[in-house]
Rosetta silent file (secondary structure, phi, psi, omega in degrees, C-alpha in Angstrom):
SEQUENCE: XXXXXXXXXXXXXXXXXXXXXXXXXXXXXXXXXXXXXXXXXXXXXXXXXXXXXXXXXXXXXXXXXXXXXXXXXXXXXXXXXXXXXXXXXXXXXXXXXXXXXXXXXXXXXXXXXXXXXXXXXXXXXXXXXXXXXXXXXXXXXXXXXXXXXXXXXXXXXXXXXXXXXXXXXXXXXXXXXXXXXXXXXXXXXXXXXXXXXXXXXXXXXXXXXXXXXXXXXXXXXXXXXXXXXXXXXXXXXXXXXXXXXXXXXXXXXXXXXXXXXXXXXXXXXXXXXXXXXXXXXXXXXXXXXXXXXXXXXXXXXXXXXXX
SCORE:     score description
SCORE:     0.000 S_00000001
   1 L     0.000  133.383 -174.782    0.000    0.000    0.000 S_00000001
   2 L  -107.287 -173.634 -162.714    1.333    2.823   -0.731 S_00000001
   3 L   -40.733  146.551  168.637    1.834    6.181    1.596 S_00000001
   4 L   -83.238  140.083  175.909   -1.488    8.291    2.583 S_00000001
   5 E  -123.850  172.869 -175.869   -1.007   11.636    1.136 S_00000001
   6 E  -118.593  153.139  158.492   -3.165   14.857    2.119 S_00000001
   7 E  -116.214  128.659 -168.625   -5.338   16.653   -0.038 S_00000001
   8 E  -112.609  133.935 -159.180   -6.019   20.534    0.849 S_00000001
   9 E  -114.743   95.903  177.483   -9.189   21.632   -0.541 S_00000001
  10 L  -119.750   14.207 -171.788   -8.347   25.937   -1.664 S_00000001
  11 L   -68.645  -21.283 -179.474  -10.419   26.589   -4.328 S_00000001
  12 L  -127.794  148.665 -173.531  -12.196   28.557   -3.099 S_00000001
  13 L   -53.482  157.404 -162.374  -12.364   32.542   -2.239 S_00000001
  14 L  -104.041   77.814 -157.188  -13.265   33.717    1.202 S_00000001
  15 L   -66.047  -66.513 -171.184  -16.503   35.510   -0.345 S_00000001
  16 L   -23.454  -53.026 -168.034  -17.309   35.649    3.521 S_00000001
  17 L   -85.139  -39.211  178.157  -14.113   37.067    4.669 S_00000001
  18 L    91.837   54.627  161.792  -13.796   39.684    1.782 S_00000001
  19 L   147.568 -179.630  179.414  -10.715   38.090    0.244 S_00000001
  20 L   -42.601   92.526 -177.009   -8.248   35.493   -0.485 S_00000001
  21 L   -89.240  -48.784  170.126   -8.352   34.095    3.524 S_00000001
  22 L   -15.811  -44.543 -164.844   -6.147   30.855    2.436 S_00000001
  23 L  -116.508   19.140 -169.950   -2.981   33.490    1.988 S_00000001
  24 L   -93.941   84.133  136.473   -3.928   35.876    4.650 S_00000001
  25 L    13.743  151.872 -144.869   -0.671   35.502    7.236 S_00000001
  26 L  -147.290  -28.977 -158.713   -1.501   34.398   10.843 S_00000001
  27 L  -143.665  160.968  154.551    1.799   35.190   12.496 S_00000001
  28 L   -21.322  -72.903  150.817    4.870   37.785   12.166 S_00000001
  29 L    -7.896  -45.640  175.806    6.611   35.423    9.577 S_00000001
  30 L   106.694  -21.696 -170.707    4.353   35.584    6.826 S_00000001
  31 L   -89.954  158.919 -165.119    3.176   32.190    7.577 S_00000001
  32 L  -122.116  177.972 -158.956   -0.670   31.161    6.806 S_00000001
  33 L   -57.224  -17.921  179.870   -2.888   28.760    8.468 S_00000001
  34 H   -93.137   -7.379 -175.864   -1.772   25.553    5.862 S_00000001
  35 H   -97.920    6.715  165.408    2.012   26.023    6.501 S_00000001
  36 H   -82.340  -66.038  146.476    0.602   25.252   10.039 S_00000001
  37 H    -7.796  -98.193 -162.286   -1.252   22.230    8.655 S_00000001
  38 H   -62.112  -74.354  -55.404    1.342   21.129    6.514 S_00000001
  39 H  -157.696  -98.677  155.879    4.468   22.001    9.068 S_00000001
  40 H    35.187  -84.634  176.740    1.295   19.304   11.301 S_00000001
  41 H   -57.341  -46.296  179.059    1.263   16.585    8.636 S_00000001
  42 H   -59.252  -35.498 -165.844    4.897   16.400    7.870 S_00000001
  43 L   -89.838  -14.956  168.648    5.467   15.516   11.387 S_00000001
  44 L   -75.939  -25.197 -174.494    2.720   13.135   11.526 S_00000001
  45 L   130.720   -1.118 -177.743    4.347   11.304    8.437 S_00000001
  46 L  -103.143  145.819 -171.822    3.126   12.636    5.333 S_00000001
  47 L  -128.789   36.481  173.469    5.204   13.551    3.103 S_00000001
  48 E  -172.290  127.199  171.514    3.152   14.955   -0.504 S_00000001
  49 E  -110.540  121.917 -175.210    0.335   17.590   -0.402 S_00000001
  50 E   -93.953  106.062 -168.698   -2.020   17.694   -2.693 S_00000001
  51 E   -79.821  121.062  114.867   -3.498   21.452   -3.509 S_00000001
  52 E   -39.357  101.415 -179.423   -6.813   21.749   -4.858 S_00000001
  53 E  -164.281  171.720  172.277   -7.444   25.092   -6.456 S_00000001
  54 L   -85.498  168.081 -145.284   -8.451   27.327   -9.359 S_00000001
  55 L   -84.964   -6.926  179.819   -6.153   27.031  -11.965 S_00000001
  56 L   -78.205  -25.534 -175.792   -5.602   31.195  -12.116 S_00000001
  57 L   -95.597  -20.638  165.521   -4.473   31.082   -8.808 S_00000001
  58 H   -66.806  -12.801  143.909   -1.372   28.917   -8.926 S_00000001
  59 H   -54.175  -18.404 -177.489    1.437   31.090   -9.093 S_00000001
  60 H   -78.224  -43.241 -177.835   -0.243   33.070   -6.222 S_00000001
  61 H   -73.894  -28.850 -152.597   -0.148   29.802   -3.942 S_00000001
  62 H   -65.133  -29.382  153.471    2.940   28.499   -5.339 S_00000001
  63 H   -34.610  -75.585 -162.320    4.378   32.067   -4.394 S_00000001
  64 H   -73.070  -47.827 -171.570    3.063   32.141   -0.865 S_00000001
  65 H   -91.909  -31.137 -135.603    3.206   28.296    0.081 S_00000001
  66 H   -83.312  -43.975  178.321    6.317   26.541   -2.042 S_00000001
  67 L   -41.246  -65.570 -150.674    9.076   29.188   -0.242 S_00000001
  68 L   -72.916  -15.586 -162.165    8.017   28.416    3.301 S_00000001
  69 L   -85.549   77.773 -165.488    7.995   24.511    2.412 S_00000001
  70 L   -39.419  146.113  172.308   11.050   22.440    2.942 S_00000001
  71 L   -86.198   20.781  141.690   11.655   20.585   -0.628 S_00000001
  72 L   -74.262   36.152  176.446   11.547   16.915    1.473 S_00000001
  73 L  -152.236  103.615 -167.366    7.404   17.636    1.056 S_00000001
  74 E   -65.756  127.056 -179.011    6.558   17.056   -1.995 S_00000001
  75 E  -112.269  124.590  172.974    3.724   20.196   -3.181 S_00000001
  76 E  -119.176  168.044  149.318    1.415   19.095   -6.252 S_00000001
  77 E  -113.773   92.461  167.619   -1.245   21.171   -7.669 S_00000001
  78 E  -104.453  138.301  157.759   -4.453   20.305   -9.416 S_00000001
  79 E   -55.448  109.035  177.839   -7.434   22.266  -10.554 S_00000001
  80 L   -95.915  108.215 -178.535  -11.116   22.433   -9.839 S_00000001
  81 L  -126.366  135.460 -173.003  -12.818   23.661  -12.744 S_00000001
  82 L   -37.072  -46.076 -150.043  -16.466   23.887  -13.505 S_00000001
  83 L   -94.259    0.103  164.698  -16.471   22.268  -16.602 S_00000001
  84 L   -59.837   66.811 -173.268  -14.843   18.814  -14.978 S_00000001
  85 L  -124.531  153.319 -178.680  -17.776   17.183  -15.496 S_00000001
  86 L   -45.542  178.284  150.999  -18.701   13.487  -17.269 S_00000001
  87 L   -49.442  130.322 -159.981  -19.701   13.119  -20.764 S_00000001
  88 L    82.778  -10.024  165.666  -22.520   14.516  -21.866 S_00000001
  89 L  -130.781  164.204 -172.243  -23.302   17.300  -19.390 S_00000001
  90 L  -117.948  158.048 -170.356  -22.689   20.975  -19.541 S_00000001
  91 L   -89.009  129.629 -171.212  -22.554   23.300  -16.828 S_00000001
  92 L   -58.121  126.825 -164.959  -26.052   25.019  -16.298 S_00000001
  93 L   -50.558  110.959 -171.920  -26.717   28.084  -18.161 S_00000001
  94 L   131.260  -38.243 -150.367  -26.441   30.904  -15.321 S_00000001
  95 L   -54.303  173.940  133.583  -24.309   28.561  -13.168 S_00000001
  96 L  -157.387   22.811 -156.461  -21.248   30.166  -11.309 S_00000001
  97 L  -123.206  149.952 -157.128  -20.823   28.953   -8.325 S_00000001
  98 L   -72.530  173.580  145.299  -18.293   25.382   -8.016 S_00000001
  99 L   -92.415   21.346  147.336  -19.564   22.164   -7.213 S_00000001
 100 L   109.099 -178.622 -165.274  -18.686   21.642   -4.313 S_00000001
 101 L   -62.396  -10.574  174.229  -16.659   19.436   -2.131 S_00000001
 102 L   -77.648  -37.514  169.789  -16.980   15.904   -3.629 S_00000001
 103 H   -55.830  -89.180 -174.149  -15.808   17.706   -6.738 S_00000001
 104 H   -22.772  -35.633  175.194  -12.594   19.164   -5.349 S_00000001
 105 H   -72.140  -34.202  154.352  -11.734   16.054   -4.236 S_00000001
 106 H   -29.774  -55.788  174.088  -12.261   14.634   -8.060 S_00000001
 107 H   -37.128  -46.335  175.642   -9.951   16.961   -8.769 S_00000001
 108 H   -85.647   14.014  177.178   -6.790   14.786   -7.415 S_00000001
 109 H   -74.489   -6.099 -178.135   -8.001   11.327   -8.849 S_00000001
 110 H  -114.631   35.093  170.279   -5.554   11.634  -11.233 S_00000001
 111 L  -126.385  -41.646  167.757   -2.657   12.093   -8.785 S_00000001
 112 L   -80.517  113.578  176.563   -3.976   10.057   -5.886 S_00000001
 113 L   -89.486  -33.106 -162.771   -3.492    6.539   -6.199 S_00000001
 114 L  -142.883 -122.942  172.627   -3.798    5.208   -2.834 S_00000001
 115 L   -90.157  176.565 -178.267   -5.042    6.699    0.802 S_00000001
 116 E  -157.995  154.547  171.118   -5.544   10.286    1.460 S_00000001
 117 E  -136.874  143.412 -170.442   -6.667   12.340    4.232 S_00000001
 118 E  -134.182  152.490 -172.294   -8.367   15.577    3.075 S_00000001
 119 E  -148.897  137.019 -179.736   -8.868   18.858    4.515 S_00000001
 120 E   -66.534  171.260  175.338  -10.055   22.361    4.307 S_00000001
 121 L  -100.892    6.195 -175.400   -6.845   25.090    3.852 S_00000001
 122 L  -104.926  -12.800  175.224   -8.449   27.849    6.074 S_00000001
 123 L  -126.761  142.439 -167.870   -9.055   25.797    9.372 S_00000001
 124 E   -68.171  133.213 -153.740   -6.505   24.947   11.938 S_00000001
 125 L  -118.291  -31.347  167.480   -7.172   21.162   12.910 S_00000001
 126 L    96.261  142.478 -169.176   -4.772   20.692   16.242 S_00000001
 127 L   -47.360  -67.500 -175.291   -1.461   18.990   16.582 S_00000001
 128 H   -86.985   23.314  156.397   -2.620   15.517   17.083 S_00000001
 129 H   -63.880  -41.634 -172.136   -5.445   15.056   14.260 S_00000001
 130 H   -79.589  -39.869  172.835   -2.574   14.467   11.479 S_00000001
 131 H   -62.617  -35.687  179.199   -0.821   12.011   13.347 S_00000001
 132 H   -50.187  -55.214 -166.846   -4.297    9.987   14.173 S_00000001
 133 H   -86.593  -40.837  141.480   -5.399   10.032   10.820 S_00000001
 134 H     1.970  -82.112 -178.595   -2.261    9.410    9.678 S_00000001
 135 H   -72.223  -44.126  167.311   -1.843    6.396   11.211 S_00000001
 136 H   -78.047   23.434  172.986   -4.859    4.972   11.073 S_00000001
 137 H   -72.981  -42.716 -152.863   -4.951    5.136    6.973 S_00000001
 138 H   -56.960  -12.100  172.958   -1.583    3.296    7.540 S_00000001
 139 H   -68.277  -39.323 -151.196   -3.338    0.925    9.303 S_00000001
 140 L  -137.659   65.836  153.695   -6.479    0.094    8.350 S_00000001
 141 L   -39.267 -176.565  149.150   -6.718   -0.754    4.134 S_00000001
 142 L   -66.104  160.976  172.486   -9.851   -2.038    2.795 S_00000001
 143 E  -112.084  134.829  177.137  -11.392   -4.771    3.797 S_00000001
 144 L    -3.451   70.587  179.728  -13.207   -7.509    2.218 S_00000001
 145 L   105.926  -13.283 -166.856  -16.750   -6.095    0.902 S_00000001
 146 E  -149.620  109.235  170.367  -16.039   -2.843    3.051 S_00000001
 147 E   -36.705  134.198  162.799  -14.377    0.346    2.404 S_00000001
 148 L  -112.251   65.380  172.112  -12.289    1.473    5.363 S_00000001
 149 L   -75.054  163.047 -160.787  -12.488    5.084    6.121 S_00000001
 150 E  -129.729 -179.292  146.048  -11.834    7.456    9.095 S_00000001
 151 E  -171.535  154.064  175.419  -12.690   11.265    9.778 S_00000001
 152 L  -128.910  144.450 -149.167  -12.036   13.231   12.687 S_00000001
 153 L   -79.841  140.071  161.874  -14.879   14.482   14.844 S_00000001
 154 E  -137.645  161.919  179.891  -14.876   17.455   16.942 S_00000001
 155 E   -90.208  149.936 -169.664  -17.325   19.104   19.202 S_00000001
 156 H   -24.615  -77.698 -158.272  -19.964   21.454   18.234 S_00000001
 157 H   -37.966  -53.997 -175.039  -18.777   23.621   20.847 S_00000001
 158 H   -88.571   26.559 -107.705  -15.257   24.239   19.953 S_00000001
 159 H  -168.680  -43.918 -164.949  -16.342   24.468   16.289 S_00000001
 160 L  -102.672  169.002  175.616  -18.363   27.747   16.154 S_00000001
 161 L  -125.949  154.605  169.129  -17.361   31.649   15.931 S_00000001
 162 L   -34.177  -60.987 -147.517  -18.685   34.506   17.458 S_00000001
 163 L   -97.774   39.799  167.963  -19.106   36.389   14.228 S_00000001
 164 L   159.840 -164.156  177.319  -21.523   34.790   12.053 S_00000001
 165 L  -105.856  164.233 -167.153  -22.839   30.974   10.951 S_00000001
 166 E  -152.997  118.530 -166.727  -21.033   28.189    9.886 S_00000001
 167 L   -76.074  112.134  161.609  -21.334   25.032    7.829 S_00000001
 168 L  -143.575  135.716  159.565  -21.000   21.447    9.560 S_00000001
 169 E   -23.048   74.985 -167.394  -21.453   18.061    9.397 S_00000001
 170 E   -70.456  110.584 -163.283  -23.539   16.912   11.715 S_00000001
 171 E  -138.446  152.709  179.391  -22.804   13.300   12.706 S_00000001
 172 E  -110.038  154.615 -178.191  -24.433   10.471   14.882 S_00000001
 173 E  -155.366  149.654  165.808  -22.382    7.531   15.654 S_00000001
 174 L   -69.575 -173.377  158.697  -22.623    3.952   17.446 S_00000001
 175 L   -33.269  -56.272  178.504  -21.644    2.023   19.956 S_00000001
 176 L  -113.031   39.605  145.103  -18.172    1.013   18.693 S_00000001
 177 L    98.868  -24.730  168.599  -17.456    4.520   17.080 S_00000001
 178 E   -93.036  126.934  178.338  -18.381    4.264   13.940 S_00000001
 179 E   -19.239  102.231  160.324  -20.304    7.032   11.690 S_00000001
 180 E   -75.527  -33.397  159.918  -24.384    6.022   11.361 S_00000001
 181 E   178.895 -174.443 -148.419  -24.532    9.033    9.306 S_00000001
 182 E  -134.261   97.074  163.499  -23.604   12.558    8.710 S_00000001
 183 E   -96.986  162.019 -171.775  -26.138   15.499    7.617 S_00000001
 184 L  -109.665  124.771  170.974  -24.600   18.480    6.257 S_00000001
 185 L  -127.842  112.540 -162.141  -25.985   21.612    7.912 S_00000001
 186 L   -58.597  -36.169 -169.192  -25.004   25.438    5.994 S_00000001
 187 E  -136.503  108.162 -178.905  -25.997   27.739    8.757 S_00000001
 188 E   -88.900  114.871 -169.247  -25.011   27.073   12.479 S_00000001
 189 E  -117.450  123.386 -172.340  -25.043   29.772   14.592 S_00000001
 190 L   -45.820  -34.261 -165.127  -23.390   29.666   18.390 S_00000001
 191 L    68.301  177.147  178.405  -26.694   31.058   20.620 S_00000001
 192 L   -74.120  -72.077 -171.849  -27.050   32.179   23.688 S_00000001
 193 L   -74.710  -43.682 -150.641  -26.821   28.287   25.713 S_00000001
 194 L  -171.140  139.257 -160.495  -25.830   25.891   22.760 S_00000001
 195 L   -66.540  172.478  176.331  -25.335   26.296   19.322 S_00000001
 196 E  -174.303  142.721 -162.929  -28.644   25.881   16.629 S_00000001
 197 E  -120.904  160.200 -177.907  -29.181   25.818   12.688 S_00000001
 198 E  -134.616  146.585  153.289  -31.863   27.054   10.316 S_00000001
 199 L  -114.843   -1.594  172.131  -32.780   25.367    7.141 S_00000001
 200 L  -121.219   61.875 -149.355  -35.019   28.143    6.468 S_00000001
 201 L    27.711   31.181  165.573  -33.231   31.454    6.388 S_00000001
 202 L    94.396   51.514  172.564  -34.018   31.921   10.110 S_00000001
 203 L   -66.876  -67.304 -170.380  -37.455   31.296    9.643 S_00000001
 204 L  -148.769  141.479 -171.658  -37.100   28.771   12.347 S_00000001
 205 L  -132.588  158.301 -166.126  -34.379   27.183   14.377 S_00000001
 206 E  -137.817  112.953  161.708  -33.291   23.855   16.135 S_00000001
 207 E   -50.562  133.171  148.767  -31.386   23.649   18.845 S_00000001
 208 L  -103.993  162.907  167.303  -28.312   21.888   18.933 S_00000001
 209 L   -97.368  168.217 -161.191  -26.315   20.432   21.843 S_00000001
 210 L   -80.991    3.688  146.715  -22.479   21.649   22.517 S_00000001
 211 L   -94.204   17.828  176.896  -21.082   18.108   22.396 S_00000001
 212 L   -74.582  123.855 -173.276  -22.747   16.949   19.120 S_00000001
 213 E   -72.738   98.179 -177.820  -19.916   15.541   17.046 S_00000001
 214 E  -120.638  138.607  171.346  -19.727   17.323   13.951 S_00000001
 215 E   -37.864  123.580  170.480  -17.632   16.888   10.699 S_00000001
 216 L  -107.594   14.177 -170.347  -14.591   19.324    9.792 S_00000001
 217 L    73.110   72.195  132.355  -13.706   17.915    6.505 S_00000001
 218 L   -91.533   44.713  166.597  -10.829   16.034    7.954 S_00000001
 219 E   -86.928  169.698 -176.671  -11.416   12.845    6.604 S_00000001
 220 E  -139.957  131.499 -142.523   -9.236    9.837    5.462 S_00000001
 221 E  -132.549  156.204  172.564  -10.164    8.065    2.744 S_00000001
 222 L   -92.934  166.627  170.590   -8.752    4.609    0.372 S_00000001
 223 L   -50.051  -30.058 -154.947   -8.891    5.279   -3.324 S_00000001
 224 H   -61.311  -34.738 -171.979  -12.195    3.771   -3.627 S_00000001
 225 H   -64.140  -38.722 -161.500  -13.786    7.063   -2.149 S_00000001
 226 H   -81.612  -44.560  173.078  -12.623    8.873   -5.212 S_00000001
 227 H   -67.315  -18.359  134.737  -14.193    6.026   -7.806 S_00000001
 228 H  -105.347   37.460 -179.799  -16.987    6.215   -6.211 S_00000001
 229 H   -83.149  -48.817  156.221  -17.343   10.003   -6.226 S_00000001
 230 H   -38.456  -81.379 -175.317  -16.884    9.476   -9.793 S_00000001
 231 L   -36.937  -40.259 -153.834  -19.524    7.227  -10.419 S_00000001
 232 L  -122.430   35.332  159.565  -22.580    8.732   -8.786 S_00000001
 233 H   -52.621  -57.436 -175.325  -21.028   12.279  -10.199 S_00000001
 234 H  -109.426   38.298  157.744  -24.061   12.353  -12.647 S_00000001
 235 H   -71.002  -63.567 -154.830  -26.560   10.782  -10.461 S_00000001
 236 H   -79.944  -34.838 -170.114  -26.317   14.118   -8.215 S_00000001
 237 H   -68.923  -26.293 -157.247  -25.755   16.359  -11.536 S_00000001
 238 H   -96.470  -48.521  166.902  -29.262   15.079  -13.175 S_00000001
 239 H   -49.236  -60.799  161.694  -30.744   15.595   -9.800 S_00000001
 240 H   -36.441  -44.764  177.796  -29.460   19.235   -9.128 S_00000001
 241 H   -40.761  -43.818 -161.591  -30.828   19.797  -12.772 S_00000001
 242 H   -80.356  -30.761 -150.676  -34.279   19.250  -11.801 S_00000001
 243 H  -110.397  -28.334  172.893  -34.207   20.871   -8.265 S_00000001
 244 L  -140.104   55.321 -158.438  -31.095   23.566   -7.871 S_00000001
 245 L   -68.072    9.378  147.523  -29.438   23.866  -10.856 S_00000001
 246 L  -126.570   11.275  167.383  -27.088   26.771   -9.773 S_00000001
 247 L  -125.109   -8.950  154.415  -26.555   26.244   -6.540 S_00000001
 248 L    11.796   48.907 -133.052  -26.571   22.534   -6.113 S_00000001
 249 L  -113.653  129.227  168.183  -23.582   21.423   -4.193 S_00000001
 250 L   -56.753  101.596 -155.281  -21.890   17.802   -4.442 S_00000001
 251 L  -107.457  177.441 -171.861  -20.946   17.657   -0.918 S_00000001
 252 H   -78.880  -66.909 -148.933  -18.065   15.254    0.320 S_00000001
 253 H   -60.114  -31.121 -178.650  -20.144   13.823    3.049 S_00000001
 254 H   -44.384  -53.885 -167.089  -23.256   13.134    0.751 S_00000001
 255 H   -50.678  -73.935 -158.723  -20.981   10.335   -1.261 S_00000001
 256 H   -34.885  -25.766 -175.678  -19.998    8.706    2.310 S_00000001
 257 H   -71.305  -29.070 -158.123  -23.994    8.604    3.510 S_00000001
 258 H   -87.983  -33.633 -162.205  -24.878    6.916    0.330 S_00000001
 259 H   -65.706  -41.178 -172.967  -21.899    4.358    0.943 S_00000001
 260 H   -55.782  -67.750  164.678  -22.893    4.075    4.442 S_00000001
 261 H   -51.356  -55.578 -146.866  -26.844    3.294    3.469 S_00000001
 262 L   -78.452  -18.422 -148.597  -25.614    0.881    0.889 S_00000001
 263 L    33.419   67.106  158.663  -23.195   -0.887    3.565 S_00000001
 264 L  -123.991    7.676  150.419  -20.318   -0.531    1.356 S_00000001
 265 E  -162.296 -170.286 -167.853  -18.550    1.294    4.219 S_00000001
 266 L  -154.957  138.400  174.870  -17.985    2.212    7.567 S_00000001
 267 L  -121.567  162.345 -171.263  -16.189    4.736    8.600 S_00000001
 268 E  -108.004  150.856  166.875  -14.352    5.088   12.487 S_00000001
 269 L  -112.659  114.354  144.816  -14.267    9.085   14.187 S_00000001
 270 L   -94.342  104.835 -170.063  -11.531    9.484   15.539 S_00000001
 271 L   -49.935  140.189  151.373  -12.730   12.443   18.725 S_00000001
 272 E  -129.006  130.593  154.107  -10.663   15.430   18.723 S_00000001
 273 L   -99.019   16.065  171.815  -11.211   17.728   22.109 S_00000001
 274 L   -69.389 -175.455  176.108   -9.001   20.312   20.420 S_00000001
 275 L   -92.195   99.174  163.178  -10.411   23.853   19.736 S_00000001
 276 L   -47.019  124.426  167.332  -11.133   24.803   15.935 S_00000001
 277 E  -112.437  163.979 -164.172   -9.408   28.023   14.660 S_00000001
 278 L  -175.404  145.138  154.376  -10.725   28.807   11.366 S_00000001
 279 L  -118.336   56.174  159.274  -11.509   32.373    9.470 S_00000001
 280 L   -36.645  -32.266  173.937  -14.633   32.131    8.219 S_00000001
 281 L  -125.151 -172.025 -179.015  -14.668   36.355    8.824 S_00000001
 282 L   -84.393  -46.433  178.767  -12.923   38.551    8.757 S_00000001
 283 L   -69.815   -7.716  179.294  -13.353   39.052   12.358 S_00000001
 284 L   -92.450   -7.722 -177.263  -12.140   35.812   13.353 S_00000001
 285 H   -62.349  -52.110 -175.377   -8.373   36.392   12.400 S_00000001
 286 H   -38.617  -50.675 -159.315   -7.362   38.031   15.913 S_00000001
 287 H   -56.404  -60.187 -158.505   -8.455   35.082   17.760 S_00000001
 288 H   -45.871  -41.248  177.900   -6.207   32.524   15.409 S_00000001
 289 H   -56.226  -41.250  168.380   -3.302   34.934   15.760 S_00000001
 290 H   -57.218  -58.098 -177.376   -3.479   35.028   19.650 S_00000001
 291 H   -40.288  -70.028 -177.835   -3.846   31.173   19.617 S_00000001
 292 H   -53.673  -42.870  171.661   -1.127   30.424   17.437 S_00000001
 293 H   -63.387  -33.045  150.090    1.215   32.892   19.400 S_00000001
 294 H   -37.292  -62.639 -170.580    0.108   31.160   22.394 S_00000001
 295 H   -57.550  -68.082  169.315    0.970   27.986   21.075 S_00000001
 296 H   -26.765  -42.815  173.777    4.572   29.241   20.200 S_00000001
 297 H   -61.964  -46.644  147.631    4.963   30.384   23.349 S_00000001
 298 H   -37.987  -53.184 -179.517    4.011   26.805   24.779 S_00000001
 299 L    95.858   39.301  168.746    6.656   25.207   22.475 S_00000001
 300 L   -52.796  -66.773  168.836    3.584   23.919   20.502 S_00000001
 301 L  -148.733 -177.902 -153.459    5.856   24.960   17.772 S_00000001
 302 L   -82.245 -168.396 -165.489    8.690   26.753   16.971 S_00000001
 303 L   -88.431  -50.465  140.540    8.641   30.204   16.448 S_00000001
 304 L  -117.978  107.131  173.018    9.385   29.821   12.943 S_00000001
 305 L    29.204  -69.709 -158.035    7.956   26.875   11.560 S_00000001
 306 L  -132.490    4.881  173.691   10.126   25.588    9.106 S_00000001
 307 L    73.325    0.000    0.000   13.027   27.996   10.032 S_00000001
């Protein structure tokens, strides 16, 4: 088997934040929240990162990230572009907005051969998720009749920011730890007691509780995830046609639910009780900066990164 590599999912612009947040500098240095990541991963064991992005933008990362980036960590680049789509369909007249995260990952099938653990590039994930996931890809191939995938879970709680809502995975799980399913929910808002989501542009709201284990796109995945991301690509495209056709989004988690219903795999959460830093605003950069200077100070890491 060969090595799990990561895939960083950067395509897309921080509409939210009101710019490029991926390249926005976190620390004194110049370094941004993936050279955190990455500087993470390497030490966990990975050694090739796989970039997801649009294709106009790669001298701007390779500019920003490939400097800070010893060359024993291999940096690849591939491109999510609308028009990756099968045979036979066209991107809806009107459309402009990607498809979303099962796409990005589509993007690397023709680089990734073997496991992967994927991630967004704007949120900080905590020291010991990349070794965990890490280990268990190295660990745990497929299995007879069953896919073997991980992702790791964090709580609600540590998850949300002050300054606005936030999109997560909502996940339920069993007895011995593994994912019963996943819903994806776009707008989570912290509350007064315990966090709560609307599906109806705050029409009406549902509490959640502050220990509900919800998805950060950290998952770790065998090849298999990407062939069959492929496959049911224009199941979900012929659907969107009928019901959203320009905002429609292929979500990562969607594939794994159907695989899940199907029993053609099970995936294990690995718990993280770290904190999420993330910049989802604009307004959220201060905190990450404080953290991360914190951490330095702690001898999380060094003061600069890669030296």
């Amino acid at each position: 088997m060969s090595a799990p590599v990561l895939v960083v999912m950067a395509a897309g612009m921080g509409s939210r934040y009101g710019g490029l947040k991926q390249i926005d500098p976190v620390d004194e240095h110049g370094n941004i929240i993936i050279h955190y990541s990455l500087f993470d991963a390497y030490r966990a064991g990975f050694r090739t990162a796989v970039f997801v992005i649009k294709p106009e933008l790669e001298e701007t990362f390779k500019e920003v990230i490939g400097p800070k980036v010893p060359e024993k960590m291999e940096i690849k680049y591939v491109h999510q572009i609308m028009t990756d789509l099968p045979e036979g369909y066209t991107v809806p007249e009107g459309r402009t907005k990607p498809w979303g995260t099962a796409h990005a990952a589509l993007a690397a099938r023709k680089v990734v051969d073997g496991p992967f653990a994927i991630i967004n590039a704007d949120d900080y994930y905590g020291v010991g998720a990349f070794k965990t996931i890490y280990d268990y890809l190295c660990a745990n191939p497929d299995s007879e009749g069953c896919y073997e995938y991980t992702m790791v879970g964090y709580l609600l709680k540590n998850t949300v920011t002050e300054n606005g809502s936030v999109a997560r995975g909502v996940c339920t799980t069993n007895e011995e730890g593994y994912l019963d399913n996943v819903v994806e929910r776009t707008k989570i808002v912290k509350g007064e007691n315990n966090p709560k989501f609307t599906e109806d542009d705050g029409a009406t709201w549902t509490d959640l509780s502050n220990d509900t284990i919800v998805s950060m796109n950290m998952w770790g995945f065998t090849r298999s995830y990407l062939d069959e991301a492929e496959a049911r690509f224009p199941a979900f495209l012929e659907e969107t046609a009928r019901v959203n056709p320009l905002k429609g989004e292929y979500f990562l988690p969607s594939v794994v639910s159907q695989l899940l219903a199907e029993k053609k795999a099970r995936v294990r959460v690995l718990e993280s009780r770290d904190k999420w830093y993330g910049v989802t605003y604009k307004e959220d950069k201060p905190v990450i900066v404080a953290a991360l200077a914190q951490m330095r100070k702690d001898g999380v890491y060094p003061e600069n990164l890669w030296g």
